[in-house]
VOBA-1610 file (N, C-alpha, C; in pm, whole numbers, padded with zeros to 5 digits, always signed):
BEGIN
Unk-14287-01027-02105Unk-14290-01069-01966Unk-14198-01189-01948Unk-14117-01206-01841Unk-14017-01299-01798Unk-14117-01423-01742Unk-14083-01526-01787Unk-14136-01677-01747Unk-14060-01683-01614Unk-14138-01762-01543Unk-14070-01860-01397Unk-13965-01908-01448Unk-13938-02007-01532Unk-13811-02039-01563Unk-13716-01941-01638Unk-13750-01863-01689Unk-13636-01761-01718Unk-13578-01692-01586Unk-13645-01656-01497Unk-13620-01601-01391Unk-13532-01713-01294Unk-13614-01815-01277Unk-13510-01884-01198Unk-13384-01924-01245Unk-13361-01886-01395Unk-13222-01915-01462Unk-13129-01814-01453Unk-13211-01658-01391Unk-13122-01573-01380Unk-13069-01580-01245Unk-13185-01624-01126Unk-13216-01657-01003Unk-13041-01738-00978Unk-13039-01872-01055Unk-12936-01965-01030Unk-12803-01877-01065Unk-12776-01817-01164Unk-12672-01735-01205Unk-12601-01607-01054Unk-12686-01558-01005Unk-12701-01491-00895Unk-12691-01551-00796Unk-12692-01673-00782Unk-12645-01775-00638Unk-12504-01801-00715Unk-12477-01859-00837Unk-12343-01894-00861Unk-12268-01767-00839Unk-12299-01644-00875Unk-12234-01512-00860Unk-12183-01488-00719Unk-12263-01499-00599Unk-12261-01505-00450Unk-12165-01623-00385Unk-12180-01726-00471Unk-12064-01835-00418Unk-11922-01778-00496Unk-11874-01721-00557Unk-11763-01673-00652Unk-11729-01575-00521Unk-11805-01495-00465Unk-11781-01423-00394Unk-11762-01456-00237Unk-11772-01600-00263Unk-11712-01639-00099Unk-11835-01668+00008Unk-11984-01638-00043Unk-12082-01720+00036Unk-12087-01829+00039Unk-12120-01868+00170Unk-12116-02067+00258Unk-12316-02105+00229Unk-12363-02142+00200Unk-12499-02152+00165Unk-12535-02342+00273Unk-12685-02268+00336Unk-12693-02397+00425Unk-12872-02384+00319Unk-12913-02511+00374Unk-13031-02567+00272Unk-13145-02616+00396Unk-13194-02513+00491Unk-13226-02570+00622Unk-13394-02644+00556Unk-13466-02739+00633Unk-13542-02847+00585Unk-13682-02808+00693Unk-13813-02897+00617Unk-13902-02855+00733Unk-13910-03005+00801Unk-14020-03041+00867Unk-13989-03202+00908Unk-13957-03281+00861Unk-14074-03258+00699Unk-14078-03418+00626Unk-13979-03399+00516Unk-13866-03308+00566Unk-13805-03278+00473Unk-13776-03201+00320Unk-13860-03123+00316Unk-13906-03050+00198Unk-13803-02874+00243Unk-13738-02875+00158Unk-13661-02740+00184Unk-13729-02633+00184Unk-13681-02537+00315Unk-13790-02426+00374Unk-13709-02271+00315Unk-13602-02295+00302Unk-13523-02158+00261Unk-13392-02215+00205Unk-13317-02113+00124Unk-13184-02103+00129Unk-13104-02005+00197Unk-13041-01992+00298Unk-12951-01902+00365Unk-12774-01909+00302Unk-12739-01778+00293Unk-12683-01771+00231Unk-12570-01652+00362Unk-12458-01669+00341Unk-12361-01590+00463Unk-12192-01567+00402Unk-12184-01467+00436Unk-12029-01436+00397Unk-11955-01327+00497Unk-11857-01321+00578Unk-11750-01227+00631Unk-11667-01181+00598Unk-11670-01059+00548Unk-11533-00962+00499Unk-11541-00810+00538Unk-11443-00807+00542Unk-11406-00613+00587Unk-11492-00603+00707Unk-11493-00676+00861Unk-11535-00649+00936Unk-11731-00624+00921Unk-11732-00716+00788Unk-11900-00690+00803Unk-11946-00888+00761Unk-12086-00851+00776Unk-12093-00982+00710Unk-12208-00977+00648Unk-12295-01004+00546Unk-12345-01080+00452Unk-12424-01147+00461Unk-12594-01137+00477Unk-12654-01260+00518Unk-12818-01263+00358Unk-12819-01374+00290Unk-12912-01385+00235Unk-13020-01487+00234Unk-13161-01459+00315Unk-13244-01559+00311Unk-13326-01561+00211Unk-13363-01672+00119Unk-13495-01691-00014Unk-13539-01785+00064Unk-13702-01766+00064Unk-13759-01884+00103Unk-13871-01880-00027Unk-13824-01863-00143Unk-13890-01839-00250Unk-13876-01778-00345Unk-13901-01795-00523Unk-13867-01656-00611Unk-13893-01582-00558Unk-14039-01529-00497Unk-14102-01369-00404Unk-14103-01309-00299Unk-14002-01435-00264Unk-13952-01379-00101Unk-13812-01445-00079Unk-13789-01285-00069Unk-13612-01318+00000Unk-13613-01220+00050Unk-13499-01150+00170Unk-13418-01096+00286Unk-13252-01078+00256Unk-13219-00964+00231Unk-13099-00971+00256Unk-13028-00838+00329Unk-12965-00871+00394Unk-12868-00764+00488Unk-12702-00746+00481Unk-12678-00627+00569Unk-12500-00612+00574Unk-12517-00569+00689Unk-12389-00618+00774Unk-12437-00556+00913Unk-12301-00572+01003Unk-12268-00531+01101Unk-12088-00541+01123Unk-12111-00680+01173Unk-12016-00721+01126Unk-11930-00882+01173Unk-11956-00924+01315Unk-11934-00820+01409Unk-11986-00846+01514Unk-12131-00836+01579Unk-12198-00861+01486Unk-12360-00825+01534Unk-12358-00997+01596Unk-12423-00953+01708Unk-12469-01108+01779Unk-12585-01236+01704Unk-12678-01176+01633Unk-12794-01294+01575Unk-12805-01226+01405Unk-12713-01280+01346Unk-12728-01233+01212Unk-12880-01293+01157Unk-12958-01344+01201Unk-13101-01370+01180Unk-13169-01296+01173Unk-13119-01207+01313Unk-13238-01063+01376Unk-13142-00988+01403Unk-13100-00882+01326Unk-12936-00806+01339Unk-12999-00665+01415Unk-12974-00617+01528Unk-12985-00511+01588Unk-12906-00400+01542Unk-12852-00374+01431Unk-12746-00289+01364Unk-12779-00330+01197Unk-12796-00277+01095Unk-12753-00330+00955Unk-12718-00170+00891Unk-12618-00215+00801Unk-12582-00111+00694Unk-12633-00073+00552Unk-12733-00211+00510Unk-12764-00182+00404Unk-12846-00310+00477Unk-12999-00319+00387Unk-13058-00422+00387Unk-13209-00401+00256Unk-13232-00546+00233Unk-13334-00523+00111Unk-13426-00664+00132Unk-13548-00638+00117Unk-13690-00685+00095Unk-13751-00740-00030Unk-13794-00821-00109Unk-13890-00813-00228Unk-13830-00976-00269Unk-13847-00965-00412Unk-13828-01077-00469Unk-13685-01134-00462Unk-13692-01251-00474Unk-13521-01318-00543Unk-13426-01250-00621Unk-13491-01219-00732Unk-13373-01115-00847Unk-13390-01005-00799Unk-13453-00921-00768Unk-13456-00792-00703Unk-13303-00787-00545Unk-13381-00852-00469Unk-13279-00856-00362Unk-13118-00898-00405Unk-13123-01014-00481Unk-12978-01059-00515Unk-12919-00959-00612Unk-12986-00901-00669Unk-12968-00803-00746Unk-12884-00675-00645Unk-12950-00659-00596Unk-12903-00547-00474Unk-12774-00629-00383Unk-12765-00717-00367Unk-12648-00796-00274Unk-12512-00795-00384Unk-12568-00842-00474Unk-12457-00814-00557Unk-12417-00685-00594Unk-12495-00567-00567Unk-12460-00457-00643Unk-12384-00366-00521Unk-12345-00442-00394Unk-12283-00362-00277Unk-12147-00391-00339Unk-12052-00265-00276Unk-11939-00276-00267Unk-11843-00380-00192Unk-11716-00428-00264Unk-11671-00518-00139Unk-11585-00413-00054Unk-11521-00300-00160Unk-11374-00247-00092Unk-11424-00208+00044Unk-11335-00220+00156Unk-11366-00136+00278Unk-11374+00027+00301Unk-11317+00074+00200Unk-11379+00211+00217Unk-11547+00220+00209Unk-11563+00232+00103Unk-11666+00186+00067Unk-11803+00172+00161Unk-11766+00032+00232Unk-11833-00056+00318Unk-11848+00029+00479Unk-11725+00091+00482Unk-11707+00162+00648Unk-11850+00345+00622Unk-11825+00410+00493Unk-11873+00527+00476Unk-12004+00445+00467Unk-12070+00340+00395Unk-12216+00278+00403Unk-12248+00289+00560Unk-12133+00225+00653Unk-12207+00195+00833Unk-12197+00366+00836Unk-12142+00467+00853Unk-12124+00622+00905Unk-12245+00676+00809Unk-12340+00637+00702Unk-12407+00732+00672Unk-12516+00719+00715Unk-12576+00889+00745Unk-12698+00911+00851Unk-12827+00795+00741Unk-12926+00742+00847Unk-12999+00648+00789Unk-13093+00640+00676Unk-13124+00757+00624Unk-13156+00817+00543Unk-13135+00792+00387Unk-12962+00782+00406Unk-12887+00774+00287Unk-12919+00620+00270Unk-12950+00506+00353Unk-12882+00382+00351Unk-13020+00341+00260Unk-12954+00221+00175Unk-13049+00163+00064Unk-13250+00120+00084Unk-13261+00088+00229Unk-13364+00047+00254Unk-13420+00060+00398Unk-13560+00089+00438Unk-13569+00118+00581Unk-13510+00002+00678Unk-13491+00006+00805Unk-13506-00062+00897Unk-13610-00203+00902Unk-13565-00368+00917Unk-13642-00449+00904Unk-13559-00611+00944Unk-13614-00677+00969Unk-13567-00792+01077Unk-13560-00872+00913Unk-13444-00941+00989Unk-13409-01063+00860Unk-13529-01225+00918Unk-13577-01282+00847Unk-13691-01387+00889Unk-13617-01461+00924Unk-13639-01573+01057Unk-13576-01667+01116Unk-13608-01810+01083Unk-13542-01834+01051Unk-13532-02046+00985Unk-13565-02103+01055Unk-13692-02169+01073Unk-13694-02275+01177Unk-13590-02349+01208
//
């Protein structure tokens, strides 16, 4: 069985992996200042990239076209995933960047796409 700290060492490896790849990472706070999530965002090939952890056991991540209006609460996504930290980053990392790729993910019936339908959680 994997320890908390083994995990969060794979956890950190998988955020350094996501910044290599051009994610901007904000560190949003609760009053007294105690960090509430990490959000995590990137734009390419007309899509963009959004990853929230507000915990090893909870994270959010989506793909959704570039032009979606509230990448928070995306009314459109192409791929999106639910569950733990390494699980989800696991899956963010395992999307394609090329735009072929990325365009046949938005055209396939919903069925095919990695995960059901589900709202990305909003940051205070």
């Amino acid at each position: 069985m994997t320890s908390s700290t083994e995990s969060a060492v794979g956890i950190d490896d998988q955020l350094r992996a996501l910044l290599a790849r051009g994610f901007q990472f904000i560190h949003p706070t609760g009053r007294s200042g105690e960090l509430v999530a990490i959000v995590g965002v990137r734009v390419h090939h007309d899509m963009t990239d959004v990853v929230c952890l507000r915990g090893e056991g909870e994270a959010k991540a989506a793909r959704m076209p570039a032009d979606e209006d509230d990448i928070l609460a995306p009314k459109q996504t192409v791929w999106q995933k639910t569950g733990g930290a390494g699980t989800v980053l696991t899956g963010l990392l395992a999307l394609p960047d090329d735009y072929p790729a990325v365009a046949a993910m938005a055209t396939a019936p919903a069925a095919d796409r990695t995960a059901p339908p589900s709202r990305l959680v909003r940051v205070p």
